[in-house]
C-alpha positions, 0 to 999 in steps of 0.5 A: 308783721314779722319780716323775714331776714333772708331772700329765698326764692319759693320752690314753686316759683318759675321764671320764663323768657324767649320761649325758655322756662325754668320752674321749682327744682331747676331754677333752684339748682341754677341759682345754687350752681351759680353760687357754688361758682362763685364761691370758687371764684373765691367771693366772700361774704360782703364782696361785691358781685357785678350783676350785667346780664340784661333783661335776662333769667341769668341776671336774675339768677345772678343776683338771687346767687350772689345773696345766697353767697352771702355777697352784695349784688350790684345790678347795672346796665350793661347797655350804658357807655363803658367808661361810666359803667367802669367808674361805678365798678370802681366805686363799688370795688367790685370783686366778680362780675356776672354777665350774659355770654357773648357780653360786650363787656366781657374782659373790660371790667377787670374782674373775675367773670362768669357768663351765663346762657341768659334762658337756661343760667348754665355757666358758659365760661369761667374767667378767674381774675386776681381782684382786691376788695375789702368785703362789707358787714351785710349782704344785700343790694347796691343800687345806685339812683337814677341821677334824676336829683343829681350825680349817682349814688350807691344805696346799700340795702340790706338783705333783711330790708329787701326781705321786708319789701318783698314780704310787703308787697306778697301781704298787700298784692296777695301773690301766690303761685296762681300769680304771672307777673309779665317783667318788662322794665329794667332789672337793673332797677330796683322798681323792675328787678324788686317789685316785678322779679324777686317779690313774685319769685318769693311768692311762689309766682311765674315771672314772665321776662319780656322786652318791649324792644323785641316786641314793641307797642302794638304787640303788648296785649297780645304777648300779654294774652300769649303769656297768660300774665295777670299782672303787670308794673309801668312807669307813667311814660310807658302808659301814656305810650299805651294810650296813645299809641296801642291797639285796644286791649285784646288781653283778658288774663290781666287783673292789675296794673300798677305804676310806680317810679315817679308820679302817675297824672291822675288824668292819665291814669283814668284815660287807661282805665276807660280805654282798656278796662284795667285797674292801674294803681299808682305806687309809691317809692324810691330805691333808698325805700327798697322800691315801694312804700305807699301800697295801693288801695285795690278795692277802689281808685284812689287820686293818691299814690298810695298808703304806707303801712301804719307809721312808716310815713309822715309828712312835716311842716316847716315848724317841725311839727306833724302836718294835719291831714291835707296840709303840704310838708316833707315826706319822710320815712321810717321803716324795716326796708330802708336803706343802710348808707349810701356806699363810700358817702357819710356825708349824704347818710348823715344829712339824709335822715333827721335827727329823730331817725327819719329818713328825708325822702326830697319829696312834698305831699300831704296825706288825705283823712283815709292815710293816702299820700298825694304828692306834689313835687320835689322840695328842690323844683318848688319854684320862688317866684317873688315869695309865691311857691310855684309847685311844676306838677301842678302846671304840668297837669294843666297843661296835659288836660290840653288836646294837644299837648302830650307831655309838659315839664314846667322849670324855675329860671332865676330872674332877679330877685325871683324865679319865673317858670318856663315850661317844656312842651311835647306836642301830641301828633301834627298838632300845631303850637296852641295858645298855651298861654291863654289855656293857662290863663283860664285855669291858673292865678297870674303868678303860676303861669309860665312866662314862656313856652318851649316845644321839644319832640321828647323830654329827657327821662331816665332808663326807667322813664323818670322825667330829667328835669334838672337837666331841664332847667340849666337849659332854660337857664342858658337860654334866658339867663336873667331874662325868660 
């Protein structure tokens, strides 16, 4: 497949929010008077634009803009504590910020800004500032990670990788113009701002950009239906939150649901299914990937997280050598949509590809006999416990088959000479504490059952509901020390 160089919004796409819609020629203007403005704000090919406009057309726009000014956009949430968002402009060297007008952050990033409307993108005010920065070689995105695997990073990804995600998932979805995809994760994330916003735009596509903070649970399939949306992307805490606590489905516009960010439990994706009568495919990738590069299979349910296009995908044993279909190893990719290099970090780019190219994804799986990748886990949660490798997803999905358990998050403690699991525990409702061990005990050998159990009222996730289990552990460690 040919991949595009560039990131063009098609002239049939239209963008809608809060009752306000932007369709062909106007949001073409909105995007080309966005990038006129900031040409005059004097941004360059290769500056870093700040993108902080919410859940929001204007943060959108924004980031189509700062592309076609040959710019890197820089996708942040302007909801996060100032102090942090401060030291991630700093490590970017932002040149111009774009924000929604009446912004909290206006005049505290020391930029030159622009605020949009958030519904219309017509710039409000203009606000120039005297900013040094050295601009880059490539336009494109700098995202930084979620943190889950430890301090953020900032990934460059070229306009040319994002293209070619953005041609993947066109190929593999078929989105054309008929297509109304119903945007309700964070744009600042390359799941939300990827996947449910550039790729339909490009397509050609509606994006309906919707917030669950306005609306809530009990109204998602009837602003689903209102919205006429027929397609949808999660994260498995929001369809877990669905089976649980939604009406029934009252939406017959939808045909696809799909799930992505981090792993979907099979049994959870089969209990939406039943209950609402929706296909949920689950999805695989990371932000170094340019969001997705395991595509679902539509044309029937598969237990993986989807299939990579023909050799951009392996999985490696220990012995350097390719695993045999169903064998466990390290995921690895190769491909037009990875990322550049992590900004301001040689270290971590040298140290994340291998030396034949390969980009080291952290993560274990295996692929099946039909190309389809199931994973197990991250390389650093595998538990030692006395040689015996303890993967947590395993015991995690043991313990969510429980009726009364809702979420579960298994951990290593260091003990001596070896690892012992302890597992964090959400209750489903009222429910009293079960004898989880004796659960376990039926349903796992000895070695892999936790030695402890600690209930929480939620887990730790990220904005885009990835489980924080780092976070997790050096908890379970201050509390048991050496002896769980």
């Amino acid at each position: 497949m040919r991949y595009p160089e560039r990131v063009r919004c098609s002239p049939q796409a239209v963008m809608s929010a809060g009752g306000h819609e932007l369709a062909g020629p106007a949001l073409m203007a909105a995007i080309q008077g966005v990038s006129s403005t900031l040409d005059d704000l004097g941004v360059r090919a290769g500056d870093r634009v700040i993108v902080g406009a919410g859940n929001t057309p204007a943060h959108v726009i924004g980031v189509l803009a700062t592309l076609a000014s040959g710019a890197i956009a820089v996708p942040l949430d302007a909801s996060s504590p100032l102090s942090r968002l401060q030291r991630l402009v700093a490590h970017a060297e932002g040149r111009a910020a774009v924000l929604a007008v009446d912004s909290p952050l206006s005049g505290a990033l020391g930029l030159s800004e622009l605020a949009l409307d958030p519904f219309s993108a017509e710039p409000a005010s203009v606000t120039p500032r005297d900013v040094q920065a050295t601009p880059a070689t490539t336009a494109g995105l700098l995202l930084y990670t979620s943190g889950s695997t430890g301090d953020p990073k900032g990934v460059l990804l070229s306009e040319g990788a994002v293209a070619a995600s953005l041609a993947q998932a066109k190929q593999v979805f078929g989105w054309t113009t008929d297509t109304r995809m119903l945007a309700v994760l964070p744009l600042h994330h390359g799941h939300g701002l990827l996947m449910t916003a550039l790729a339909p735009l490009v397509a050609g596509g509606t994006v309906l950009i919707d917030t669950l903070d306005v609306w809530g649970l009990s109204g998602f399939w009837d602003r689903a239906n209102k919205t006429r949306a027929t397609n949808v992307s999660l994260v498995p805490a929001l369809v877990q939150l669905l089976v649980r606590l939604s009406p029934d489905r009252e939406s017959d516009s939808l045909r696809l649901a799909t799930c992505a960010s981090s792993r979907l439990p099979p049994a959870l994706r089969e209990a939406f299914e039943a209950r609402f009568e929706l296909p949920l495919r689950d999805c695989y990738g990371m932000t170094e990937t340019s969001s997705w590069c395991a595509w679902p299979v539509l044309a029937a349910p598969s237990s993986g997280v989807g299939r990579p296009a023909p050799g951009t995908l392996r999985v490696m044993g220990d012995d350097g050598v390719e695993a045999a279909p169903g064998e466990l190893g390290r995921v690895q990719v190769r491909s037009p949509q990875l990322f550049t290099h992590y900004w301001h970090n040689p270290t971590a780019t040298a140290t994340a590809y291998t030396t034949d190219g390969w980009f080291q994804t952290g993560d274990l799986g295996s692929l099946d006999a039909s190309g389809a990748l199931h994973l197990r886990g991250r390389s650093t949660d595998v538990i030692d416990r006395a040689g015996m490798k303890i993967y947590p997803e395993e015991v995690d999905e043991v313990l969510c088959t429980h009726p009364a358990v809702s979420e579960a998050a298994t951990v290593g403690v260091p003990a001596e000479l070896t690892e012992l699991p302890v597992t964090f525990v959400v209750l489903d409702g009222d429910n009293e504490a079960p004898d989880l061990a004796a659960w376990c005990a039926e349903r796992l050998p000895g070695w892999m059952c936790p030695t402890r159990f600690l209930f929480r009222d939620a887990l730790p996730r990220s904005a885009t509901g990835k489980l924080a289990r780092g976070g997790l552990q050096r908890e379970a460690a201050m509390l048991f020390s050496e002896k769980p």
